[in-house]
MARDREN-826914 format. One record per residue (C-alpha): residue number from 0; residue in one letter; x negated, y, z negated. Coordinates in steps of 0.05 Angstrom, whole numbers. Example, Ala and Ser with C-alpha at 12.3 -4.5 7.8 and 13.67 -1.06 7.14 Angstrom:
<rs>
<r><n>0</n><res>A</res><u>-246</u><v>-90</v><w>-156</w></r>
<r><n>1</n><res>S</res><u>-273</u><v>-21</v><w>-143</w></r>
</rs>
This chain:
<rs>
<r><n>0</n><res>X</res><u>-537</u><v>327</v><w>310</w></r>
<r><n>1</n><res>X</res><u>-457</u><v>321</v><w>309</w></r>
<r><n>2</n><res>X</res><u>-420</u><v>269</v><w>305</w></r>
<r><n>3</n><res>X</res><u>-347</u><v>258</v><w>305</w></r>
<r><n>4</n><res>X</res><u>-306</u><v>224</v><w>246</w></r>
<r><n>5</n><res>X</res><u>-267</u><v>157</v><w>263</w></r>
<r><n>6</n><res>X</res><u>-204</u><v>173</v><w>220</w></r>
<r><n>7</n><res>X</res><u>-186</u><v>247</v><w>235</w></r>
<r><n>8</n><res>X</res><u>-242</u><v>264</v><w>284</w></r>
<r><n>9</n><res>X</res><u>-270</u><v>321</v><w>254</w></r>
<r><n>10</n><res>X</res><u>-337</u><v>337</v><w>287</w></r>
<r><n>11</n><res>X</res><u>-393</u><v>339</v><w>229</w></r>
<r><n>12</n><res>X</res><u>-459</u><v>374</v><w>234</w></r>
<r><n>13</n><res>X</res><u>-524</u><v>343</v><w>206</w></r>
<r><n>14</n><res>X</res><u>-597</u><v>362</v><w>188</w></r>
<r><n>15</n><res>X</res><u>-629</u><v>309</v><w>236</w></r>
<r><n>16</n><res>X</res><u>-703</u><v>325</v><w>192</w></r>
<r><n>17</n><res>X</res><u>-652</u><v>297</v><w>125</w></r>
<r><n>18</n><res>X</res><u>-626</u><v>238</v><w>153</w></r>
<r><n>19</n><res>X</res><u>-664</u><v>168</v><w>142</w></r>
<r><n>20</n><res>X</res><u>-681</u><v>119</v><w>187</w></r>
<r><n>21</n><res>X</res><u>-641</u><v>64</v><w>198</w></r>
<r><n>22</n><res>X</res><u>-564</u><v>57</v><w>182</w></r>
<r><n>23</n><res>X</res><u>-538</u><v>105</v><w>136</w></r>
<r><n>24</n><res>X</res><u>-469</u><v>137</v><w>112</w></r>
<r><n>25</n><res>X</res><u>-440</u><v>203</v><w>111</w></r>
<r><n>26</n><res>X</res><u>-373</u><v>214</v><w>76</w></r>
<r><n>27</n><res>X</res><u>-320</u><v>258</v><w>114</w></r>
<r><n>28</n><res>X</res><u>-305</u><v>320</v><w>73</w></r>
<r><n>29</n><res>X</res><u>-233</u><v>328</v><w>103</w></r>
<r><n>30</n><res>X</res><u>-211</u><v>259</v><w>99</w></r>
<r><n>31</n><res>X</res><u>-257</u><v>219</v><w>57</w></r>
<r><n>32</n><res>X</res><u>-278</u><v>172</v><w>103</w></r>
<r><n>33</n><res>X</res><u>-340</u><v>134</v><w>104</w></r>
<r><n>34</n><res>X</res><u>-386</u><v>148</v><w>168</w></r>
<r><n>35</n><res>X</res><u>-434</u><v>100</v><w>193</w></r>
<r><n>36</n><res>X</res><u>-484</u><v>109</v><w>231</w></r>
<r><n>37</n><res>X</res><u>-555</u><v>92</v><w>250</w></r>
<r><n>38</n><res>X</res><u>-615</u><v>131</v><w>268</w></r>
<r><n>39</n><res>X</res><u>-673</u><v>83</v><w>315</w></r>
<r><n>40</n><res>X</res><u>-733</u><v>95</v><w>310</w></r>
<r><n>41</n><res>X</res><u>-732</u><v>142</v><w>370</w></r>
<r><n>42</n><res>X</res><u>-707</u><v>192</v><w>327</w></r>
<r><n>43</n><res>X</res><u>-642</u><v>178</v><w>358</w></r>
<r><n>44</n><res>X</res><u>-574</u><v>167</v><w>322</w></r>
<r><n>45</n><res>X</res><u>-502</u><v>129</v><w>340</w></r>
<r><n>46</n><res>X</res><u>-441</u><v>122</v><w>305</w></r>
<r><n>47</n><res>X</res><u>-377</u><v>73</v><w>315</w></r>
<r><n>48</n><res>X</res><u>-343</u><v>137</v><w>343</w></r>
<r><n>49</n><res>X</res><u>-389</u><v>146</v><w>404</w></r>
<r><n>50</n><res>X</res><u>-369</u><v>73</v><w>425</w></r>
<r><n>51</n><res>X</res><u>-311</u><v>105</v><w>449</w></r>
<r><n>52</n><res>X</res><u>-317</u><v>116</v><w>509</w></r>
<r><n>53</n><res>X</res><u>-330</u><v>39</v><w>522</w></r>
<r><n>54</n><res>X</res><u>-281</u><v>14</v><w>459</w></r>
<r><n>55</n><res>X</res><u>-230</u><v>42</v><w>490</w></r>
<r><n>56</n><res>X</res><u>-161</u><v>24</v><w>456</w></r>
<r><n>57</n><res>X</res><u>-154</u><v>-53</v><w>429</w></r>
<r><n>58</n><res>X</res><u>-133</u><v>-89</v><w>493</w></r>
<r><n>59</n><res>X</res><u>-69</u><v>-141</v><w>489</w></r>
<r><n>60</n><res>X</res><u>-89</u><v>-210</v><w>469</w></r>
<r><n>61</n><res>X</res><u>-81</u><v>-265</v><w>534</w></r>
<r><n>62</n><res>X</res><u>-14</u><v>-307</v><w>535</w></r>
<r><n>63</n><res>X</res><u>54</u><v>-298</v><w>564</w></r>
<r><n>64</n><res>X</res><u>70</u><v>-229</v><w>556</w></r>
<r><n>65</n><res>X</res><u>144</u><v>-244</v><w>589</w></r>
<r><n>66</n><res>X</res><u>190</u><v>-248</v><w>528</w></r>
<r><n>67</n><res>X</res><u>165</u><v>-190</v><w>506</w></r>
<r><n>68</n><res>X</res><u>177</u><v>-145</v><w>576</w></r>
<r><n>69</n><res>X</res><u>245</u><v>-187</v><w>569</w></r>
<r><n>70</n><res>X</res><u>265</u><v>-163</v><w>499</w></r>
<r><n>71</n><res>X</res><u>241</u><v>-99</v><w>511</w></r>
<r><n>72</n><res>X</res><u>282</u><v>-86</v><w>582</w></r>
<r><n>73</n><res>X</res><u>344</u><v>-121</v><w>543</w></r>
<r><n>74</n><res>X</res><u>335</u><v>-63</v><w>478</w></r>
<r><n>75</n><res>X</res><u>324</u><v>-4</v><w>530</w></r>
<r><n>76</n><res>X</res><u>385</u><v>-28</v><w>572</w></r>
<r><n>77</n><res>X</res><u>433</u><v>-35</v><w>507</w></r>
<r><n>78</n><res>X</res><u>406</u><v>23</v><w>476</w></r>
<r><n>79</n><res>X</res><u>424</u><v>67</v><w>546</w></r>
<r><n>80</n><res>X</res><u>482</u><v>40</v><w>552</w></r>
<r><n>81</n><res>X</res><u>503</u><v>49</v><w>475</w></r>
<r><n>82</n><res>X</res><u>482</u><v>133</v><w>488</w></r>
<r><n>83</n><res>X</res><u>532</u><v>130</v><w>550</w></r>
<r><n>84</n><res>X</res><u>588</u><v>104</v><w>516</w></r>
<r><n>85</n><res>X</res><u>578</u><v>140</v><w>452</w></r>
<r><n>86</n><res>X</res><u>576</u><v>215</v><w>500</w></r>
<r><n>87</n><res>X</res><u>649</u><v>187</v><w>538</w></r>
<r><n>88</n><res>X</res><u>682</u><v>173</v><w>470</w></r>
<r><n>89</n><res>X</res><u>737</u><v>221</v><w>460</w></r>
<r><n>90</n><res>X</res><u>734</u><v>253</v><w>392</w></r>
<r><n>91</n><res>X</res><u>662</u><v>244</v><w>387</w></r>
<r><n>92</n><res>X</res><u>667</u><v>168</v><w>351</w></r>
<r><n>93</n><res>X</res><u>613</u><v>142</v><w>341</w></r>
<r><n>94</n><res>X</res><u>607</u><v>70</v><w>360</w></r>
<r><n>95</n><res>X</res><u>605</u><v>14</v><w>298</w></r>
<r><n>96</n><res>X</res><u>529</u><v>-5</v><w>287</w></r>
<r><n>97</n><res>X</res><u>556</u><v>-83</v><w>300</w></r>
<r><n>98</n><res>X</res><u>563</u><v>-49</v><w>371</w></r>
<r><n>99</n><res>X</res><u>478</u><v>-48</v><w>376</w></r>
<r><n>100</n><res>X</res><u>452</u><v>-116</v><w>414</w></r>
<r><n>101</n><res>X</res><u>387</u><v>-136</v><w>420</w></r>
<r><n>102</n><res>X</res><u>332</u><v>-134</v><w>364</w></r>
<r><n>103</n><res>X</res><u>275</u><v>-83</v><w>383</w></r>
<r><n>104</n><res>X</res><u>224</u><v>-105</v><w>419</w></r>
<r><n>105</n><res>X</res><u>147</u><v>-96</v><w>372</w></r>
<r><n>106</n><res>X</res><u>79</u><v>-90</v><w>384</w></r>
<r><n>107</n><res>X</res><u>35</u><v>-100</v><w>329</w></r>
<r><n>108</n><res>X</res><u>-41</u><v>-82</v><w>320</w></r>
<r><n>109</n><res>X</res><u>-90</u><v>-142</v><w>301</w></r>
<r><n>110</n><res>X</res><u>-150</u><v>-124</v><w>255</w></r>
<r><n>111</n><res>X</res><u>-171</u><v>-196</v><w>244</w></r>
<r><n>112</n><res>X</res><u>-233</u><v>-238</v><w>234</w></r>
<r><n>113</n><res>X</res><u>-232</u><v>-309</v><w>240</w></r>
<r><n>114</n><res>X</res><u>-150</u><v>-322</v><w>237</w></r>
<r><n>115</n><res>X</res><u>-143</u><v>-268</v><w>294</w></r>
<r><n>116</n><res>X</res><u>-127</u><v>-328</v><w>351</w></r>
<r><n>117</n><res>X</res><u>-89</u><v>-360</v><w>311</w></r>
<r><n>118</n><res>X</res><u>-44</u><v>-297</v><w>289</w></r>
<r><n>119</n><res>X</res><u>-45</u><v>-274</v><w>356</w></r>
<r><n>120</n><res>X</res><u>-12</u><v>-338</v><w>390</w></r>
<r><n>121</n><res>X</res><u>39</u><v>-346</v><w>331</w></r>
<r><n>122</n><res>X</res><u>67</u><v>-271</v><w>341</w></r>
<r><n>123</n><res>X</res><u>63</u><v>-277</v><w>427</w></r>
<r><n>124</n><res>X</res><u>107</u><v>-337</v><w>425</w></r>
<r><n>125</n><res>X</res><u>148</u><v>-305</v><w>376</w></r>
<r><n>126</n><res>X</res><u>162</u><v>-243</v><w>428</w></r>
<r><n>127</n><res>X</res><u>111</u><v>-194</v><w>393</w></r>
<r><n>128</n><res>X</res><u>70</u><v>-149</v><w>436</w></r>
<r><n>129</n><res>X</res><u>-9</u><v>-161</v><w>414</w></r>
<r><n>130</n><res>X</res><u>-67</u><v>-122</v><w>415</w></r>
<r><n>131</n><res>X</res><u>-130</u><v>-152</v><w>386</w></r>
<r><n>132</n><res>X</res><u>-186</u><v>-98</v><w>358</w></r>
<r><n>133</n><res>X</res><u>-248</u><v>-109</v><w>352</w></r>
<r><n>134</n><res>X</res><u>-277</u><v>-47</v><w>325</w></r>
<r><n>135</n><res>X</res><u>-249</u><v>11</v><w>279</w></r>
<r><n>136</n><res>X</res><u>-249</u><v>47</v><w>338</w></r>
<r><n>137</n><res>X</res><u>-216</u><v>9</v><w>388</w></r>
<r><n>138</n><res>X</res><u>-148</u><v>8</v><w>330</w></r>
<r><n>139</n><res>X</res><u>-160</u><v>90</v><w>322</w></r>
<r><n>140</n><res>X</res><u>-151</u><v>89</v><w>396</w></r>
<r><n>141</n><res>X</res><u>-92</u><v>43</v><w>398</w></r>
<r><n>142</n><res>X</res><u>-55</u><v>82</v><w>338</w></r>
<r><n>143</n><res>X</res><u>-68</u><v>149</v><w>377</w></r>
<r><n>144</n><res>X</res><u>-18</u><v>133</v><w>426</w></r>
<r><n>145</n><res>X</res><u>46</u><v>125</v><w>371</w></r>
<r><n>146</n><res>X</res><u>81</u><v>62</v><w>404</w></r>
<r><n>147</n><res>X</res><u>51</u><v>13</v><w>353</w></r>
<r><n>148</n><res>X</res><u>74</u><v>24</v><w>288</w></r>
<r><n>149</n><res>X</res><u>54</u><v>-49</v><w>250</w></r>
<r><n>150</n><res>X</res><u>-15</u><v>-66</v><w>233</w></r>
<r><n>151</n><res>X</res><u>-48</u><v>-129</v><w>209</w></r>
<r><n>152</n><res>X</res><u>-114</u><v>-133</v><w>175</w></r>
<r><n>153</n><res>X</res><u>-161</u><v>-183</v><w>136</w></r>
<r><n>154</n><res>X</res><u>-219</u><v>-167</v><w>92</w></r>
<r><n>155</n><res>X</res><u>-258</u><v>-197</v><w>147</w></r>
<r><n>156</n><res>X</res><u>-240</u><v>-152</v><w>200</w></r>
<r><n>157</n><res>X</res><u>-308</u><v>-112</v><w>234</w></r>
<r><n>158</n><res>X</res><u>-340</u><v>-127</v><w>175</w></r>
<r><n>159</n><res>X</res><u>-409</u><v>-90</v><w>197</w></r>
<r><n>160</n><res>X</res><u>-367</u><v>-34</v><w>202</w></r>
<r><n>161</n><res>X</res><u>-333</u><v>-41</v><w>143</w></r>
<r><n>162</n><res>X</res><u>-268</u><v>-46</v><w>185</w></r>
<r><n>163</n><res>X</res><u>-216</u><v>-69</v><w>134</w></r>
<r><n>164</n><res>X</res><u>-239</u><v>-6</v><w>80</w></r>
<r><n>165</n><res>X</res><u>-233</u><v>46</v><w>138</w></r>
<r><n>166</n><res>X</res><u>-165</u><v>22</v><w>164</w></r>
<r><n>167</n><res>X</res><u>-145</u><v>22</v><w>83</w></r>
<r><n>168</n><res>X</res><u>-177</u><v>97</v><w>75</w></r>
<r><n>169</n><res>X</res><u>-131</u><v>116</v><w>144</w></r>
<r><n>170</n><res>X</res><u>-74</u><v>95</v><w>104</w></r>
<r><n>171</n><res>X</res><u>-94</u><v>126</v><w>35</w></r>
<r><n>172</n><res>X</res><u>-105</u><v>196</v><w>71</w></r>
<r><n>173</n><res>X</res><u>-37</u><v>196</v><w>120</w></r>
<r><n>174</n><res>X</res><u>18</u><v>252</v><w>104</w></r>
<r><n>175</n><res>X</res><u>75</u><v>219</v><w>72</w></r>
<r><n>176</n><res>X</res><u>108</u><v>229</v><w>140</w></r>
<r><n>177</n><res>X</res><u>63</u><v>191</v><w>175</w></r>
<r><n>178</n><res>X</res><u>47</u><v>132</v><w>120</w></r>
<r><n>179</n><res>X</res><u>137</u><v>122</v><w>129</w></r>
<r><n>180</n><res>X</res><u>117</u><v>109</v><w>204</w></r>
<r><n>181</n><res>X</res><u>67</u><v>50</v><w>189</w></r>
<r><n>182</n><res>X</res><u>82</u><v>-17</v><w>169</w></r>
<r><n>183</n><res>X</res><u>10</u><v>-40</v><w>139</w></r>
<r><n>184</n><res>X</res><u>1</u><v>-112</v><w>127</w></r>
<r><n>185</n><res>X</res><u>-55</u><v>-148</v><w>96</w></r>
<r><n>186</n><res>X</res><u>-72</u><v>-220</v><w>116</w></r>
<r><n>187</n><res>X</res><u>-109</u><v>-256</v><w>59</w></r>
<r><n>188</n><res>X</res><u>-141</u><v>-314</v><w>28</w></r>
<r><n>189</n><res>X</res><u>-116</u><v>-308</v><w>-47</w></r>
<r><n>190</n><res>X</res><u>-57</u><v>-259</v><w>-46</w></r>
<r><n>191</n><res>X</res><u>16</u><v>-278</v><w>-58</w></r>
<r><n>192</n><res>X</res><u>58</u><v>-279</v><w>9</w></r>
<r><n>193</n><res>X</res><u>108</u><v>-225</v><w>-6</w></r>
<r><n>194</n><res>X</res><u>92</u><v>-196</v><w>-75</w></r>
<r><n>195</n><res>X</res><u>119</u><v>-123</v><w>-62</w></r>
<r><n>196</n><res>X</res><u>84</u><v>-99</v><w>-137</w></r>
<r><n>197</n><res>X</res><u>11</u><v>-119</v><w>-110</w></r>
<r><n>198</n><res>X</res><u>29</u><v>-87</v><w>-45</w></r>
<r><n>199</n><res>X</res><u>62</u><v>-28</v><w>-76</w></r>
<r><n>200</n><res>X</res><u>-5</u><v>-14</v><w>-121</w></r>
<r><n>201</n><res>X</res><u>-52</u><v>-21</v><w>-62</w></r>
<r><n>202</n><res>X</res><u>-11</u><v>25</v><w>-15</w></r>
<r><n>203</n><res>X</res><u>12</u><v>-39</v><w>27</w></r>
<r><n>204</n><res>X</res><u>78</u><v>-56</v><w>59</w></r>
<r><n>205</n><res>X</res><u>66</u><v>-132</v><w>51</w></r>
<r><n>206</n><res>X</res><u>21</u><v>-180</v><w>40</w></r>
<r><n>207</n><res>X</res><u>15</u><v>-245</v><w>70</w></r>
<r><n>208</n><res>X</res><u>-17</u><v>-306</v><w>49</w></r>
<r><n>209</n><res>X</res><u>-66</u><v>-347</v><w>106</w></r>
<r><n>210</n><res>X</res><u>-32</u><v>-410</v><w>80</w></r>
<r><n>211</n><res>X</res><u>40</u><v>-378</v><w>107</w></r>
<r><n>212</n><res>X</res><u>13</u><v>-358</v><w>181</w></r>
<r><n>213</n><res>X</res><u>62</u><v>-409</v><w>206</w></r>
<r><n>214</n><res>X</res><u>120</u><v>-372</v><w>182</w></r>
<r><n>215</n><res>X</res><u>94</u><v>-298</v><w>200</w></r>
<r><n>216</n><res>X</res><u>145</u><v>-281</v><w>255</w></r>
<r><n>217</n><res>X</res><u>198</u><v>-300</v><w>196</w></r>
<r><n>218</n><res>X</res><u>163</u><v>-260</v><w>140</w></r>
<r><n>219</n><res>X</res><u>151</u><v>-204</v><w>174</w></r>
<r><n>220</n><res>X</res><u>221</u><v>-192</v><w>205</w></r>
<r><n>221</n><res>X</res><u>245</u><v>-200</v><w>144</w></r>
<r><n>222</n><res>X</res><u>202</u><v>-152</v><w>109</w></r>
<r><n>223</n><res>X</res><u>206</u><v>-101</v><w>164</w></r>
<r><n>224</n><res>X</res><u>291</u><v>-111</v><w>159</w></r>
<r><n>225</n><res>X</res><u>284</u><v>-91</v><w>86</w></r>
<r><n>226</n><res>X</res><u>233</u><v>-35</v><w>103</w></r>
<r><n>227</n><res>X</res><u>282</u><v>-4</v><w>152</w></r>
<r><n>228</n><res>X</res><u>340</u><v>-12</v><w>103</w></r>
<r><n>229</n><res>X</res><u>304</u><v>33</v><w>51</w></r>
<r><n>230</n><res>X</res><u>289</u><v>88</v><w>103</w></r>
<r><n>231</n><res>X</res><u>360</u><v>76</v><w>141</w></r>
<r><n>232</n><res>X</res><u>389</u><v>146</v><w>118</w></r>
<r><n>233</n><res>X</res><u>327</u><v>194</v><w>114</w></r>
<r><n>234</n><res>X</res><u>308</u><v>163</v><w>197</w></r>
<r><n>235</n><res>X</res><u>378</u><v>177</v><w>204</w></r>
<r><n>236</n><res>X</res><u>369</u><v>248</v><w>181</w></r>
<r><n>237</n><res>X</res><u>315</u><v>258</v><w>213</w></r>
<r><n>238</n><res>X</res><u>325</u><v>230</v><w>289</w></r>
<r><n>239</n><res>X</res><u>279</u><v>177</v><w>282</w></r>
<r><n>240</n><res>X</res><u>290</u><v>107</v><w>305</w></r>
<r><n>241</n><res>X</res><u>270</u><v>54</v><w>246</w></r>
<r><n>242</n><res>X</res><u>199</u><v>12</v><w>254</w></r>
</rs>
């Protein structure tokens, strides 16, 4: 029997006659993720991965979508316009970054359990695009495609699945490259909104207290503004617009 990992979808081949009945796990040897799966008592076995085909990437959470389409036409305008004039200027001068309008427009990925409503209707009205997962796999899915590059999770996300420990291993096991390109936030009971030494030790960009949902569109610009700032010369370098 194969089946396919979650986090780096390598395709795994196992002794069906050594395999239990009943849910079981199977660690990933390339990543070190923790498979789950379950064999019936058919003989026959399923994993979150072969959901996939009906998981299909996290879908955008209901609500008025418009300011985001409007922030997002208004950044893609100003930014075209800002290559245009920055090609006709003689000498090559580059424009002064107080020449950039607009703020860029941002989707963020929910991994939520019970607050993921709530979350979800503070960030739409704030101009955020939302997608709400369900599943591990539906936020694989939505990550595959590289436009959303800020993810929010709770201990209570999937947690059959153990949802919030596989998004945490995805992180753990990204190239350096790749862990610069997402902004991981974790949404929880007893942390300290903000404390970037507890973040820092559990490979976190931020965390975020339940009590301060109110004041998440605030926090999190903020945090992302000072994220950006300490990457602003190595994107630069590198051709690579800031999160």
């Amino acid at each position: 029997m194969i089946i396919r990992c979650d986090n780096c979808s390598v395709s795994l081949q196992l002794d069906e006659s050594k395999i239990p009945s009943g849910n079981f796990t199977v660690r990933c040897p390339r990543c070190q993720n923790m498979l789950r799966a379950t064999k019936d008592g058919k003989g026959r076995i399923s994993s979150p991965v072969e959901q996939l085909a009906e998981n299909k990437a996290a879908p955008a959470a209901e609500g008025n979508s418009g300011n985001f389409r409007e922030k997002e036409s208004e950044f893609q305008i100003n930014s075209a316009l800002k290559s245009l004039l920055t090609a006709l200027q003689a000498g090559n001068v580059a424009l002064d970054a107080n020449d950039e309008k607009g703020e860029k427009p941002r989707r963020v990925l929910l991994c939520l359990g019970s607050r993921k409503d709530e979350v979800a209707q503070v960030l739409t009205g704030s101009g955020y695009r939302v997608y709400l997962a369900q599943t591990p796999a539906q936020a694989n899915e939505r990550l595959r495609e590289g436009k959303t590059e800020i993810v929010i999770f709770s201990p209570d996300f999937a947690a059959e699945f153990g949802g919030a420990a596989i998004l945490q291993q995805k992180a753990n096991a990204m190239y350096t490259a790749e862990r610069r390109r997402l902004f991981l936030v974790s949404l929880e009971d007893g942390g300290a909104t903000m404390n970037a030494h507890e973040a820092f030790l559990r490979n976190l960009n931020l965390i975020v207290n339940t009590n301060d949902i109110a004041q998440l569109p605030l926090i999190l610009n903020r945090a992302i503004l000072d994220f950006n700032d300490l990457y602003h010369y190595l994107n630069k370098g590198l051709g690579l617009e800031p999160v």
